[in-house]
N, C-alpha and C positions, 0 to 999 in steps of 0.2 A: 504494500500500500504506500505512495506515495503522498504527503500530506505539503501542498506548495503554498506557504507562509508567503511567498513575495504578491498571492493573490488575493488575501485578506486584507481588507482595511484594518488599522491599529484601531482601536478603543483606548480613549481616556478612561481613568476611572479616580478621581478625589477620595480620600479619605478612606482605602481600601481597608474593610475591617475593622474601621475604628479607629485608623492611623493617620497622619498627617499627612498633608500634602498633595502629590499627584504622582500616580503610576502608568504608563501604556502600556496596552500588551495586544496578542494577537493569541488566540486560542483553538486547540482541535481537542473535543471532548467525545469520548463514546462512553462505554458501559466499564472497559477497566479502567477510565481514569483521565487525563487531562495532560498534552504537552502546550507549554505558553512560552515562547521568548516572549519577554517584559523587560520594562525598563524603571526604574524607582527613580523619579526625578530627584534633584538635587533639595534637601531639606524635608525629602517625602517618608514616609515608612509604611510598613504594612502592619495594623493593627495586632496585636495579640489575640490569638484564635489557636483553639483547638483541630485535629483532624481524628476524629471518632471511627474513620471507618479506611483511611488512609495515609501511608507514606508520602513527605513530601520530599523532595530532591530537587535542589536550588543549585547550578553551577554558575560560576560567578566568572563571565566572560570577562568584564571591566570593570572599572569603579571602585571603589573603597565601601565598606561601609561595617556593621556586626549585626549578629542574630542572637536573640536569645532564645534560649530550647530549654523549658522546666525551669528555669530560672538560671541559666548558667549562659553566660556572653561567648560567644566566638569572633572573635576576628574574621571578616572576610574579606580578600581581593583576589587579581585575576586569578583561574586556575585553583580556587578552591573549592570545594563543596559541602552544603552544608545540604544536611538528612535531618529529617525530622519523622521519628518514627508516629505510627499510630498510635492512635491515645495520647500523644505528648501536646506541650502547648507552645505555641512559637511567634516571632515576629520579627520582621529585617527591617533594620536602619539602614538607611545610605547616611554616610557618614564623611563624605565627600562634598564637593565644590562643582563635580560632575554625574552624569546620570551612573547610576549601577542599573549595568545591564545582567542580566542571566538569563538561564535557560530552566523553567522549572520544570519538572515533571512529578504527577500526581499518580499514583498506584494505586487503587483498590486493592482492599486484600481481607 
């Protein structure tokens, strides 16, 4: 299955989950789960949210920024990745002056 991103318009999305700011993304969802290259604008974040029924996997193309996962910070920039198991609770800062891009993928399980 080929899934062509350069054919989808981006979506804004404000205050994703509760978070500040502004995020774009472009999304393909079916029944296991959800891939999104996103962008966390500069002073944006994504709300603190649980995932009850999935893995989340955040690879961090560009940008600076950190995550927290159960209550614990990680550092992220390019080339690293951050997992956020089921059941856990999490949220990303950009923590930068530029956008953090990544690439997220959502896993039902």
């Amino acid at each position: 299955m080929l899934i062509d991103f350069n054919k989808q318009q981006e979506k804004k999305m404000p205050g994703m989950n509760g978070g500040t700011g502004e995020m774009s993304a472009k999304m393909f969802m079916d029944g296991n789960g959800k891939i999104i290259p996103c962008k966390i604008h500069a002073g944006g974040s994504i709300g603190l949210h649980r995932h009850p029924t999935s893995d989340d996997i955040n690879y961090i193309i560009s940008g600076i920024g950190k995550a927290v996962c159960d209550g614990e910070e990680e550092l992220l920039a390019m080339g690293n990745c951050h997992v956020c198991k089921k059941g856990s609770e999490h949220s990303i800062i950009n923590t930068g002056d530029e956008d953090l891009v990544m690439l997220t993928v959502v896993v039902e399980r």
